[in-house]
Rosetta silent file (secondary structure, phi, psi, omega in degrees, C-alpha in Angstrom):
SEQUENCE: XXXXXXXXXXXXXXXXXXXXXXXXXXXXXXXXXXXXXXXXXXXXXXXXXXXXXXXXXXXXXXXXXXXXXXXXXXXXXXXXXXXXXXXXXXXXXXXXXXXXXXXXXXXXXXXXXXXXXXXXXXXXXXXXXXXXXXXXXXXXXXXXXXXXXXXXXXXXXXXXXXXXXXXXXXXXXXXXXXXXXXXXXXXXXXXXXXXXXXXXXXXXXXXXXXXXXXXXXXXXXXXXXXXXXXXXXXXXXXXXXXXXXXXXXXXXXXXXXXXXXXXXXXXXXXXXXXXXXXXXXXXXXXXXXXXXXXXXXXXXXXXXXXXXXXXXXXXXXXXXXX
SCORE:     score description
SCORE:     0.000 S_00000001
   1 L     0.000  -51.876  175.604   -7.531   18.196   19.838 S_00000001
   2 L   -57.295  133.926  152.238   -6.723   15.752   16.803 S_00000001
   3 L  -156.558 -162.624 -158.347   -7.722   16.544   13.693 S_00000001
   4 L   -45.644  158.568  176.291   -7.004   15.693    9.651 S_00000001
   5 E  -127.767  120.375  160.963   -3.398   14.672    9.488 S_00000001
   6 L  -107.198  165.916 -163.594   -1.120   14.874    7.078 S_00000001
   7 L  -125.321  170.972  178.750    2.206   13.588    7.061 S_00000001
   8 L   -98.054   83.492 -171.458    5.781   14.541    5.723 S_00000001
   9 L   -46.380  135.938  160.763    6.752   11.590    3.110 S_00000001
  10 E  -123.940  146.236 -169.006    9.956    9.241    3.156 S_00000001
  11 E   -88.411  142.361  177.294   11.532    8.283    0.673 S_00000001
  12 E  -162.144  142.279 -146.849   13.231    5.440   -0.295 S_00000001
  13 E   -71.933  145.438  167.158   15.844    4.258   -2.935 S_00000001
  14 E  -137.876  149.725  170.365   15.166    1.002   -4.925 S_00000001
  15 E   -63.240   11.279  176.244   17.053   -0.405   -7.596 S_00000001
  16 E  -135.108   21.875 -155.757   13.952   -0.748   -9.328 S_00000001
  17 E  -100.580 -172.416 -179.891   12.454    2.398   -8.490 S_00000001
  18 E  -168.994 -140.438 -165.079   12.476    6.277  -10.865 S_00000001
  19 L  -123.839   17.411 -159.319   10.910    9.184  -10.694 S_00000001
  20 H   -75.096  -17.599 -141.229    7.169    9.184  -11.392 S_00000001
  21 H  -101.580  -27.656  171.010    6.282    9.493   -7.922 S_00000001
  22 H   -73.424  -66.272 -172.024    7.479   13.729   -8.605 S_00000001
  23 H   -26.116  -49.106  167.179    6.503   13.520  -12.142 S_00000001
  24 H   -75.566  -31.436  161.451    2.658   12.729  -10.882 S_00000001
  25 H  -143.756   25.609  175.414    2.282   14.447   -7.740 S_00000001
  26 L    60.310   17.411  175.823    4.752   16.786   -7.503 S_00000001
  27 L   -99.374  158.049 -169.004    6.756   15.736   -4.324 S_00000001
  28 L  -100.030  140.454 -164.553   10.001   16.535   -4.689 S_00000001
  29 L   -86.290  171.739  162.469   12.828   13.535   -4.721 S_00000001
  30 L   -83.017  139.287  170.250   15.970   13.639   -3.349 S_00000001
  31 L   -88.639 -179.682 -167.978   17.897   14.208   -6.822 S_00000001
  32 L    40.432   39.794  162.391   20.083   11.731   -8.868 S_00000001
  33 L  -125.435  142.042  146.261   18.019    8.901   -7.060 S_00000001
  34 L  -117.163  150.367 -167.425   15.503    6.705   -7.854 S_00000001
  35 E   -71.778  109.956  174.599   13.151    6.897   -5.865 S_00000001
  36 E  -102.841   -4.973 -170.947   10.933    3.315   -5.486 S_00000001
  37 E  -173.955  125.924  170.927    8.221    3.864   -2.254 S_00000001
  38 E  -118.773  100.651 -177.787    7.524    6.995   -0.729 S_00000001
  39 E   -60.926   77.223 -161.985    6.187    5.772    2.567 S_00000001
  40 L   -75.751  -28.396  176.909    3.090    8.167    3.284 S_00000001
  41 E  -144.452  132.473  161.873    1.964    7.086    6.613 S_00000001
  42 L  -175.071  167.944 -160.485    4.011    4.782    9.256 S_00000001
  43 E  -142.996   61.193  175.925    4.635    3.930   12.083 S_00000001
  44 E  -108.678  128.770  179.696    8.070    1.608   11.708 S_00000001
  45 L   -34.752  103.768  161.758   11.224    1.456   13.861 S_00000001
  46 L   116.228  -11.942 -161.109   13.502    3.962   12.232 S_00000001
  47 E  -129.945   48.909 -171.831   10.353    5.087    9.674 S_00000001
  48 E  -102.382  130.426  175.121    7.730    7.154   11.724 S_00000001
  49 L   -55.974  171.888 -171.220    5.787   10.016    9.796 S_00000001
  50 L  -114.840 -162.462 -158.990    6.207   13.474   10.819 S_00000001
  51 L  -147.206  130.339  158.819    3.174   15.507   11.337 S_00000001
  52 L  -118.904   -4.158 -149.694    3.139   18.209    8.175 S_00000001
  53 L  -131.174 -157.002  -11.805    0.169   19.954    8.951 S_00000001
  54 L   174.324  172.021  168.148   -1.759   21.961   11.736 S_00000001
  55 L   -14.798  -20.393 -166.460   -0.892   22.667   15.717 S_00000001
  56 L   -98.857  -21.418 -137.515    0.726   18.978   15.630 S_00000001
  57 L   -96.116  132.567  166.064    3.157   19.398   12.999 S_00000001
  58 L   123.228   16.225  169.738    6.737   18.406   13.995 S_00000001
  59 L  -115.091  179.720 -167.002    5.492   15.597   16.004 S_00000001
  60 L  -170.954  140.929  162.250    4.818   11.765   14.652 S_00000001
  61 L    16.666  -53.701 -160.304    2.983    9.071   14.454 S_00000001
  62 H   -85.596  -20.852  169.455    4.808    7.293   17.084 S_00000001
  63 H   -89.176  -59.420 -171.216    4.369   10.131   19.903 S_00000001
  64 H   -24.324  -74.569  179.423    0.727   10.428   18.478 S_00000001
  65 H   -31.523  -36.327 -164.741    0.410    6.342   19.676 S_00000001
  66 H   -71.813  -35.446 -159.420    1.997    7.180   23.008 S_00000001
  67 H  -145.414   11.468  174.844    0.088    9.659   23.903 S_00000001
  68 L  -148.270   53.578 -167.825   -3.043    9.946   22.106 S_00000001
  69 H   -83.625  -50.330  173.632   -3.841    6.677   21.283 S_00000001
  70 H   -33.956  -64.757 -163.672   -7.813    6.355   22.109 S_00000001
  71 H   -28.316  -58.407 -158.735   -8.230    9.299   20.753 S_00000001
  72 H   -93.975  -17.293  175.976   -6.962    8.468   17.434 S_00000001
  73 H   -99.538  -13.280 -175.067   -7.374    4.718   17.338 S_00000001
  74 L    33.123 -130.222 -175.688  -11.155    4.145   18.880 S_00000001
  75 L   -48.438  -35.299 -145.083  -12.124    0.703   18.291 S_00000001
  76 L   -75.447  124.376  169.815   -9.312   -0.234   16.359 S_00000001
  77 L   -61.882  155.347 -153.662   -6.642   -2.449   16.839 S_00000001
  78 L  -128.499  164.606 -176.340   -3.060   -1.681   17.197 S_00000001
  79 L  -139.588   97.180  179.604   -0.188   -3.980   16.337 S_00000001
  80 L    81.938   32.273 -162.677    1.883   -4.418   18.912 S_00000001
  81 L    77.065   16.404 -172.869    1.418   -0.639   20.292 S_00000001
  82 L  -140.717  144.086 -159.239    2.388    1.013   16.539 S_00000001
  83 L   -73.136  144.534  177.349   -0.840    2.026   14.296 S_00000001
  84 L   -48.567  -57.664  158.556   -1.530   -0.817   12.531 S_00000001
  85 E   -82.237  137.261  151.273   -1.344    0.370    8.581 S_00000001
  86 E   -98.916  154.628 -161.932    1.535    1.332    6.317 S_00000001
  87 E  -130.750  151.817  165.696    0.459    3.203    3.357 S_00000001
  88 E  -145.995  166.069  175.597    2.904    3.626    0.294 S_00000001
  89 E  -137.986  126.870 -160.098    2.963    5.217   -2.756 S_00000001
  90 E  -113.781  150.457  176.302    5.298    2.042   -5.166 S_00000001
  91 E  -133.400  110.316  174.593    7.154    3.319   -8.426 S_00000001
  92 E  -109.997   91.294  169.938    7.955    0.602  -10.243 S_00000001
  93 L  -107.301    2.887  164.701   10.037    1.134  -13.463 S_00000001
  94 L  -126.933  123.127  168.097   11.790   -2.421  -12.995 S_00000001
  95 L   -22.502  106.369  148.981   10.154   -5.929  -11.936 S_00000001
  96 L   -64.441  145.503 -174.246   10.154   -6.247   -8.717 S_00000001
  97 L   -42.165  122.901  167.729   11.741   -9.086   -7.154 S_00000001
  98 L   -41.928  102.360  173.514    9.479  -12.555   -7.119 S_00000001
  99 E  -138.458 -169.515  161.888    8.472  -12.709   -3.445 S_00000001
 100 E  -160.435  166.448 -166.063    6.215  -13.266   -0.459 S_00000001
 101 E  -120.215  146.630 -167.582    5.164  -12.249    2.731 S_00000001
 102 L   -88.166  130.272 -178.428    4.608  -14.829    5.411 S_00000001
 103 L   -78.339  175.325  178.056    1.170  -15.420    7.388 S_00000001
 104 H   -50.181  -39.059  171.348    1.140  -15.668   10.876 S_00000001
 105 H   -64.979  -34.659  169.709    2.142  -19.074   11.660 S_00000001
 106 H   -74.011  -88.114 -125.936    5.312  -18.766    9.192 S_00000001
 107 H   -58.907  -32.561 -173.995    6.163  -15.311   10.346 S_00000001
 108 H   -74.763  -30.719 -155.405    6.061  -16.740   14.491 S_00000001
 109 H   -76.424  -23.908 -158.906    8.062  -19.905   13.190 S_00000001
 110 H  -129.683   18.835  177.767   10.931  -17.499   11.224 S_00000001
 111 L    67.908    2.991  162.193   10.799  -14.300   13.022 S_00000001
 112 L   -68.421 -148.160 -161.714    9.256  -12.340   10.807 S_00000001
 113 L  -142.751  137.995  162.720    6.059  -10.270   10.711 S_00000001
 114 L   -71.099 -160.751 -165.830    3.047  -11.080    9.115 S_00000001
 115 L   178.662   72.836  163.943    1.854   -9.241    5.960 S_00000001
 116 L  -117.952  166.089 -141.439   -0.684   -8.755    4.211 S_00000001
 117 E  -154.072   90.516 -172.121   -1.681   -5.983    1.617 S_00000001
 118 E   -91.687  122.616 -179.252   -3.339   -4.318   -1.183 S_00000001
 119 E  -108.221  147.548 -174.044   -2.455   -2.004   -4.383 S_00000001
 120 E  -121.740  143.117 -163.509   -4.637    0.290   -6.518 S_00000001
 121 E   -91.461  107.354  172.890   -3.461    0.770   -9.821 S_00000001
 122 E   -87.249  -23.942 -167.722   -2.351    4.997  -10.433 S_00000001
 123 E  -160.616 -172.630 -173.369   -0.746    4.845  -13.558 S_00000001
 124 E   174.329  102.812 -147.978    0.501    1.819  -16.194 S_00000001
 125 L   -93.682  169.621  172.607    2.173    1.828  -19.267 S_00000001
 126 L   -51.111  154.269 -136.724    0.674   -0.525  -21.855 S_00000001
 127 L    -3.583   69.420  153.988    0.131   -4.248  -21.119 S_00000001
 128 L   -67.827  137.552  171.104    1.830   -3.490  -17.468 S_00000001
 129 E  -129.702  120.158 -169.092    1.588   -6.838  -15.581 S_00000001
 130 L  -121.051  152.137  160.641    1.650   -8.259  -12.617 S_00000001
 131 L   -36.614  103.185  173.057    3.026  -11.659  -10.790 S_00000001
 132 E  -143.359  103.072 -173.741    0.110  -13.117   -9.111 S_00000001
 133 L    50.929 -179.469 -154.841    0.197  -16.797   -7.605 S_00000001
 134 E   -65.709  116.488  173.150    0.838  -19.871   -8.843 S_00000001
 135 L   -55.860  142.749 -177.459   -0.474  -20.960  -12.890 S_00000001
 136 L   -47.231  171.703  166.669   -2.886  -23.329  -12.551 S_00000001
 137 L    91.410  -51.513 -155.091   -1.085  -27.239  -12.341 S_00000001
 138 L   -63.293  143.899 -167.905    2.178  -25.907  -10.884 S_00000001
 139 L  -114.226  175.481  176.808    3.045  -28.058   -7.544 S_00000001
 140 L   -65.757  -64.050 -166.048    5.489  -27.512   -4.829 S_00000001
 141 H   -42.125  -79.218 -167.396    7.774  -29.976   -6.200 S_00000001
 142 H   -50.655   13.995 -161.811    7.808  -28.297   -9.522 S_00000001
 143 H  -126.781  -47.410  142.366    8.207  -24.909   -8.420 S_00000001
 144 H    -9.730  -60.981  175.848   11.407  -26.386   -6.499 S_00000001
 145 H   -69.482  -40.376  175.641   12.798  -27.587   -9.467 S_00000001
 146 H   -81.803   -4.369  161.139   12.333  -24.546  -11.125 S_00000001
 147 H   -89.977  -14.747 -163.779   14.300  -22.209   -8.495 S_00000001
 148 H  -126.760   24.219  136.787   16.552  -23.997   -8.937 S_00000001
 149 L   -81.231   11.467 -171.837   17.225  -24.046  -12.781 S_00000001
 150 L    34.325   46.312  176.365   16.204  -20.345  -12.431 S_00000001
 151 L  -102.845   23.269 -146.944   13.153  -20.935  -14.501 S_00000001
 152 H   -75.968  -18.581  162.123   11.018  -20.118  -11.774 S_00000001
 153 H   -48.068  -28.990 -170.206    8.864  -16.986  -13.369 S_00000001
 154 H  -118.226   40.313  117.795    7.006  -19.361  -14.979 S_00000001
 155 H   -55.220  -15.018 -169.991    5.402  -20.679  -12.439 S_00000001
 156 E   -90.160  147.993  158.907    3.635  -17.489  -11.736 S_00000001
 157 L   -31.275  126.530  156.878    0.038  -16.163  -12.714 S_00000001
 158 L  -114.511  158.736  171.907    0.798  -13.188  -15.296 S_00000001
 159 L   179.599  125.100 -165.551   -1.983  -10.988  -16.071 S_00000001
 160 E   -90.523  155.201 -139.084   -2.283   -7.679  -17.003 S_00000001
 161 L   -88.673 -101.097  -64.475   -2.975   -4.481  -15.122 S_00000001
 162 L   -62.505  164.116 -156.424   -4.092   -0.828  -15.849 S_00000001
 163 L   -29.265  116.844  174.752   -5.463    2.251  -13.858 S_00000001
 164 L   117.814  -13.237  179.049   -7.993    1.980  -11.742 S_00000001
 165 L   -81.377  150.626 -176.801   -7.309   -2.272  -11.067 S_00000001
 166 E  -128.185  150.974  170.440   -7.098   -3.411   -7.678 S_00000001
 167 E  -147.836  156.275  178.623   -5.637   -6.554   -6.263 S_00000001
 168 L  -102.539  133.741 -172.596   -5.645   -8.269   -2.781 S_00000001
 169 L  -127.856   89.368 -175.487   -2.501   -9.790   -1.834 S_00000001
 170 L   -81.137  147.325 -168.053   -3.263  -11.876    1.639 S_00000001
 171 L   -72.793  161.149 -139.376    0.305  -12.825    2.883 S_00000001
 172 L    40.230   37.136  172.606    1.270  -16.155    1.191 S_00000001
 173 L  -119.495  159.371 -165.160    0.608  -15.562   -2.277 S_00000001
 174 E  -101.669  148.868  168.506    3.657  -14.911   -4.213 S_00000001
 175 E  -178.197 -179.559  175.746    3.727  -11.914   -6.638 S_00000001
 176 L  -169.522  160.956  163.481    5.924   -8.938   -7.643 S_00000001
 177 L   -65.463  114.523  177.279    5.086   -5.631   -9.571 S_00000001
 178 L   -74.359 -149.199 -153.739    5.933   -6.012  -13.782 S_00000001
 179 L  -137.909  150.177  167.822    7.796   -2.870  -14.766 S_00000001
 180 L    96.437   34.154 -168.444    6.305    0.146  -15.836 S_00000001
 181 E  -142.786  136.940 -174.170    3.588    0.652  -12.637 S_00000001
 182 E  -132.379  157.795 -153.616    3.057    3.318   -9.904 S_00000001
 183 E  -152.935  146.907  128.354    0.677    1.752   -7.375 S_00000001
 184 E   -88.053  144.497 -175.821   -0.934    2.711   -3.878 S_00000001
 185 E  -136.881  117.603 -169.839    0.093    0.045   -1.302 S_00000001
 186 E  -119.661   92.363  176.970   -2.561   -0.454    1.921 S_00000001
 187 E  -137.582  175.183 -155.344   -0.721   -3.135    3.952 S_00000001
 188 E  -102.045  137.942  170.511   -0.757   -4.500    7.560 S_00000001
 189 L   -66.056   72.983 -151.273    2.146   -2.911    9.476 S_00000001
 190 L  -141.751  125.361  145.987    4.918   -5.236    8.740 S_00000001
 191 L   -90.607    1.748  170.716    8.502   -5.357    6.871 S_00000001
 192 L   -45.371   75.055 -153.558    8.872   -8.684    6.130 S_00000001
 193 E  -123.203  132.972  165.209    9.588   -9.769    2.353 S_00000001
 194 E  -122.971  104.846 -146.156   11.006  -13.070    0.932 S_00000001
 195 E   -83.558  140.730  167.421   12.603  -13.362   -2.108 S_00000001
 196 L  -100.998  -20.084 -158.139   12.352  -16.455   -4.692 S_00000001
 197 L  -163.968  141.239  173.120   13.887  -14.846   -7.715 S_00000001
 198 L  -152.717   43.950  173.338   15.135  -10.961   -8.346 S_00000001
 199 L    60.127   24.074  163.600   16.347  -11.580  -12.387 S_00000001
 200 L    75.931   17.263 -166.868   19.568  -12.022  -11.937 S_00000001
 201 L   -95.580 -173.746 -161.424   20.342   -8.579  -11.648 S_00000001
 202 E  -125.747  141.645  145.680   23.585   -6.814   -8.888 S_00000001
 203 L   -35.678 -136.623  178.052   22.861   -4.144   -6.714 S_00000001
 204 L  -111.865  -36.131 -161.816   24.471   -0.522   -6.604 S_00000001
 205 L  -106.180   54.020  151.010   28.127   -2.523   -4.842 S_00000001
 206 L    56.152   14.209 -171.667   27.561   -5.294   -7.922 S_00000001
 207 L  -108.373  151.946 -172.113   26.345   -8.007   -5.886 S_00000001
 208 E   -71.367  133.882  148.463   23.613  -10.596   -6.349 S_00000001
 209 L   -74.707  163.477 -179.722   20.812   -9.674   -3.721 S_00000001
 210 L   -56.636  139.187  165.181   20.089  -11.653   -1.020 S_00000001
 211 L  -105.637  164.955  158.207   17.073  -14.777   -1.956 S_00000001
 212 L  -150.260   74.078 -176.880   15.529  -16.330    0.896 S_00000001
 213 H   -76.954  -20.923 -179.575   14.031  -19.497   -0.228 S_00000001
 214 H   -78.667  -26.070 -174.444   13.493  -22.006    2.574 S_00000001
 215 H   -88.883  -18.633  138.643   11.184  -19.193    4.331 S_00000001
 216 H   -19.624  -49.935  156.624    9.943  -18.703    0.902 S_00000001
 217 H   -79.909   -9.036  162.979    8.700  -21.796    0.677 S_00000001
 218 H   -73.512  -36.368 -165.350    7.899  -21.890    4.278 S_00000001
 219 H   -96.802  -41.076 -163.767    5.199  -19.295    3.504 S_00000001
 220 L   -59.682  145.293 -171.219    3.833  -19.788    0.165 S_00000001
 221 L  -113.855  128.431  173.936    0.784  -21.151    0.003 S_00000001
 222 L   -75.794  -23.830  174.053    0.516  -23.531   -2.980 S_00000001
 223 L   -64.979  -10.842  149.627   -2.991  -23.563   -3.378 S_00000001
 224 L   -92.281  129.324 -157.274   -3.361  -20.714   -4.735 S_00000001
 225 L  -145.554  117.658  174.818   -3.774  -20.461   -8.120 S_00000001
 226 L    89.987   48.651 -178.549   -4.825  -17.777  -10.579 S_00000001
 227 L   -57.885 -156.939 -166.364   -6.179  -15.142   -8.509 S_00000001
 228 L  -162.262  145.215  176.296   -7.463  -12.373  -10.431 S_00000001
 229 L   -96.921  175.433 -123.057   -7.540   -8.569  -10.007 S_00000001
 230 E  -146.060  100.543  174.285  -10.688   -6.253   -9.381 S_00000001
 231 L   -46.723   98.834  163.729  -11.332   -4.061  -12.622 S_00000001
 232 L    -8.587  120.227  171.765  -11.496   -0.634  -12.879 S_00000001
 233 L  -109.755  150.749  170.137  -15.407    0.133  -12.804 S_00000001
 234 L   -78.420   -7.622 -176.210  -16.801    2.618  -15.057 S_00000001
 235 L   -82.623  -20.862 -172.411  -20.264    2.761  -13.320 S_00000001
 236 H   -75.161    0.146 -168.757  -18.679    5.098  -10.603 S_00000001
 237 H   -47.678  -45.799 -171.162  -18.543    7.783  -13.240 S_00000001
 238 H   -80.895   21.098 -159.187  -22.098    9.247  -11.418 S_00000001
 239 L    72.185 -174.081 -179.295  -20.511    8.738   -8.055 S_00000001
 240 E    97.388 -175.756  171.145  -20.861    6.531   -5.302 S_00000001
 241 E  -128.589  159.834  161.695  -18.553    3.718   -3.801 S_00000001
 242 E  -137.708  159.054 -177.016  -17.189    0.215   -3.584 S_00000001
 243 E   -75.445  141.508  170.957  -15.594   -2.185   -1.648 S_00000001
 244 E  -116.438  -12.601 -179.016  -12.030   -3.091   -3.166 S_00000001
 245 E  -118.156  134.504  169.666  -11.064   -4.794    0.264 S_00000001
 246 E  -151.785   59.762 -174.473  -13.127   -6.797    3.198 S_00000001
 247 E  -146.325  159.791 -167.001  -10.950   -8.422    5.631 S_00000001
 248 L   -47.243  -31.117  167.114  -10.102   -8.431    9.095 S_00000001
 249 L  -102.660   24.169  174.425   -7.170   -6.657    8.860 S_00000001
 250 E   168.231  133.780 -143.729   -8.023   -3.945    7.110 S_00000001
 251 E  -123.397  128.259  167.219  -11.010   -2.684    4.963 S_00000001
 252 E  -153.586  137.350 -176.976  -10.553   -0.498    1.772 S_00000001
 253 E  -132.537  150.445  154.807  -13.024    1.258   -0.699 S_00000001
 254 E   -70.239  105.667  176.186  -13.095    2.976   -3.546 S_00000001
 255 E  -148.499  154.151 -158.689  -15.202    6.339   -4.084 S_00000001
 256 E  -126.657  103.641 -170.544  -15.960    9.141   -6.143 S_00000001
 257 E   -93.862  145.442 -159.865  -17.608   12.552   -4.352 S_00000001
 258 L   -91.309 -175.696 -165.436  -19.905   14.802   -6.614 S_00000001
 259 L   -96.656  119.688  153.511  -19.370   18.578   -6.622 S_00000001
 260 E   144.481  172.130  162.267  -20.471   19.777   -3.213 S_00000001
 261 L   -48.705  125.114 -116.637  -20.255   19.280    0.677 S_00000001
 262 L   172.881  107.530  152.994  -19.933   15.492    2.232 S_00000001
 263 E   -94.693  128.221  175.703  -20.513   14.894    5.953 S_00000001
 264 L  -152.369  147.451 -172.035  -19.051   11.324    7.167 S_00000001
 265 L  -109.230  151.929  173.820  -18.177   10.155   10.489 S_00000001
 266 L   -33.877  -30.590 -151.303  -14.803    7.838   11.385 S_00000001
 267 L    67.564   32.331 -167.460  -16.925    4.621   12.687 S_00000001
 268 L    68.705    9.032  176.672  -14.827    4.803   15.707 S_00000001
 269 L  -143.665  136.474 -153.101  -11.867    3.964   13.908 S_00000001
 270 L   -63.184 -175.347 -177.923   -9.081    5.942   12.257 S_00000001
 271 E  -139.005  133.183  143.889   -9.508    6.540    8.608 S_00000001
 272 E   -95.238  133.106  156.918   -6.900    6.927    5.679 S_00000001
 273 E  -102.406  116.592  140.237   -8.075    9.198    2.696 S_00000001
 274 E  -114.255  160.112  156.636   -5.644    9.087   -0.524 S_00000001
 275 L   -99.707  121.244  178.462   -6.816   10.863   -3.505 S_00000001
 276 L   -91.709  -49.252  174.034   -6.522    9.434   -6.558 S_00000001
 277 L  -157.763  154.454 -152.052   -7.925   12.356   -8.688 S_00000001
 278 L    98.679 -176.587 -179.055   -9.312   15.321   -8.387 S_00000001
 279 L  -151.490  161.946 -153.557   -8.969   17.602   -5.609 S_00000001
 280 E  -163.619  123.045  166.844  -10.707   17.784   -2.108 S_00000001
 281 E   -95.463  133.403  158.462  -10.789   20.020    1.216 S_00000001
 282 E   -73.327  135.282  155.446  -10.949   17.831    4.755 S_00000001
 283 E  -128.501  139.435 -167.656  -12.047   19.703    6.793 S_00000001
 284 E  -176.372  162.156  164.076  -12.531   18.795   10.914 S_00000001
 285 L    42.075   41.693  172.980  -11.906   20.271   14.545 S_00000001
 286 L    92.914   -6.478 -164.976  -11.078   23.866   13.052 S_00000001
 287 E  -101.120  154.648  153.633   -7.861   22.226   10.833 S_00000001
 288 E  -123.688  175.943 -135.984   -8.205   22.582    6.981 S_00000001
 289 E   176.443  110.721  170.503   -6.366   20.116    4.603 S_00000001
 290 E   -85.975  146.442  173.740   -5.940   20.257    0.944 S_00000001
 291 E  -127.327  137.302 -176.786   -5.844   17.093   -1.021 S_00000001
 292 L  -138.405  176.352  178.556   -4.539   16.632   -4.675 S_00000001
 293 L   -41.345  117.406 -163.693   -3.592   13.266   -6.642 S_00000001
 294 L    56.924   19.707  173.692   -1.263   11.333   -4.056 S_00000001
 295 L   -62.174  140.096  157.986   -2.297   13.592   -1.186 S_00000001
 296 E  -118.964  125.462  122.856   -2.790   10.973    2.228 S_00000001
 297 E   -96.442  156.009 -172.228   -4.700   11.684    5.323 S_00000001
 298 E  -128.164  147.392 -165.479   -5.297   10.001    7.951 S_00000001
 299 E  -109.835  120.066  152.631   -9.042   11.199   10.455 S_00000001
 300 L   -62.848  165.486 -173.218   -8.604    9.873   13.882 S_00000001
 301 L   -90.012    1.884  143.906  -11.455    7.869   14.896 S_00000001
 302 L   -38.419   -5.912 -155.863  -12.048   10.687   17.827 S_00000001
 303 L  -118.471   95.080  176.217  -13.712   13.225   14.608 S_00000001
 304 L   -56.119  -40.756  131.441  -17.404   12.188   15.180 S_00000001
 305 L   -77.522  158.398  158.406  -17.387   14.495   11.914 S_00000001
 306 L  -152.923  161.443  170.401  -15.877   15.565    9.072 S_00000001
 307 E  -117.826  127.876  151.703  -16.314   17.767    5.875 S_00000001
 308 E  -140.268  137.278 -154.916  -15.171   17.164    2.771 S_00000001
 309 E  -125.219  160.751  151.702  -16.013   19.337   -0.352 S_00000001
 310 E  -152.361  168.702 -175.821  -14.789   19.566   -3.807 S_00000001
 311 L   -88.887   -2.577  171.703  -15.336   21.686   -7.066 S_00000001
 312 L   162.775  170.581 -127.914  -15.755   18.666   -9.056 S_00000001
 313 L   -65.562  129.366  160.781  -16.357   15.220   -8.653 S_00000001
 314 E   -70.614   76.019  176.711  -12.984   13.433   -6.624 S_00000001
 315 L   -49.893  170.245  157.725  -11.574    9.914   -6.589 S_00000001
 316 L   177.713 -178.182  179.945  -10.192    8.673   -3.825 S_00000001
 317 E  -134.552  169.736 -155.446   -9.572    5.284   -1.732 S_00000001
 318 E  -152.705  106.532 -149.024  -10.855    5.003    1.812 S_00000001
 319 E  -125.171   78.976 -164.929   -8.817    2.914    4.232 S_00000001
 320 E  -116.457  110.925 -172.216   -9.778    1.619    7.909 S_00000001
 321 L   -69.397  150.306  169.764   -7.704   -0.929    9.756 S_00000001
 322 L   -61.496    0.000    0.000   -9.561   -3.978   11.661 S_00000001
């Protein structure tokens, strides 16, 4: 009965957020907003996709789990009974706030959730950059001292981004998005963010946002320092794929399909397809499924097959939870 799924996006306003996410892939905003994370697949209290597509559509994600879960999850694990990945699409036309997301042992100590995550670079304006861990030297102490002269940016790794870069962000490394960046975001099903810094800037009502530094500093892990990001490769030009991800909670590759017909099976586990460029038909259990540049689906791990053709050669990212 399942087959590809697309979803109905939601949207949601950030004070750092614009409008790129229409401008690029054509979904249409709510107007006079901006728009900072259009939330392509989830399964969150209050946030559950819709079904846009085929015999299914007006049902979601969270009735899927209830009542089709083998089906759609196979092997896979589920977290806490709710599928396991959130997928975003991030519009960043202002730094996001200096934060972090708390591993498991902080998140059980402070009631959070853990969180970890990954972004693929869609778009970038020139030297776009992003916050990523600690500069080499910097110590707990000193990073202390520095929230709380509000010098505390420069502790962080800066190092800049553009299309096609990937970075892994395992929950306790601190970062934020530099301004100017539209991103896919692959993360562990989790809301849980903790701010160290957010520029000084007021909300929409003219107020300071909320910081949350002691579980900030409950979570970060100081040891890391100077991670690096994954390069756009240029070798994929003739096709083929790569890993941009390899970790137990979730797996993600990069790949580029030739002109022509593609058989591939789930692996027993659901699958997310986004398309990064290009365009692509899904095809599986009789449903057919167009995909264009910020197009998501997600192939239960029930579709022993699938087809997907295109008319020329296809980008895309390839997504399977642990």
């Amino acid at each position: 009965m399942l087959y590809p799924l697309a979803f109905q996006p939601r949207f949601k306003d950030r004070i750092w957020g614009g409008r790129r996410i229409e401008s690029l892939f054509g979904k249409e905003l709510p107007s006079g907003r901006l728009i900072g994370e259009s939330w392509e697949i989830s399964d969150r209290p209050g946030d559950v996709s819709v079904v846009a597509n085929g015999p299914l559509a007006g049902k979601d994600l969270r009735w899927l789990m209830e009542n089709f879960q083998e089906e759609l999850m196979g092997s896979a694990l589920s977290a806490g009974g709710r599928f396991p990945l959130l997928v975003k699409i991030l519009d960043a036309q202002e730094k996001l706030s200096l934060q972090v997301h708390p591993p498991s042992a902080a998140a059980a100590n402070l009631g959070g959730e853990p969180k970890t995550e990954m972004w693929y670079v869609m778009d970038a304006v020139p030297d776009a950059e992003l916050y990523l861990g600690l500069k080499r030297g910097m110590t707990r102490r000193e990073f202390e001292r520095r929230i709380e002269d509000t010098s505390v940016q420069e502790c962080f790794h800066r190092i800049k981004v553009r299309r096609g870069d990937s970075v892994f962000l395992p929950s306790g490394r601190v970062h934020a998005l530099g301004a100017g960046l539209v991103i896919f975001e692959v993360q562990q099903n989790s809301d849980t963010t903790y701010r160290v810094y957010d520029w000084d800037r007021l909300d929409t009502s003219g107020n300071a946002r909320d910081l949350h530094i002691s579980e900030a500093l409950a979570s970060i892990d100081f040891d890391d320092i100077e991670p690096q990001v994954l390069r756009a490769e240029s070798l994929m030009a003739t096709g083929g794929s790569r890993d941009l991800v390899s970790h137990p909670v979730f797996q993600v590759s990069e790949e580029l399909w030739n002109q022509g017909c593609h058989l591939a099976g789930t692996a027993g586990r659901p699958t997310v397809i986004g398309m990064v460029s290009g365009a692509a038909t899904l095809e599986g259990n009789g449903v057919s499924l167009e995909l264009a540049p910020g197009g998501f689906a997600l192939l239960p791990a029930c579709l022993s097959k699938f087809t997907l053709s295109c008319a020329s050669p296809a980008r895309l990212i390839r997504a399977t939870p642990g």
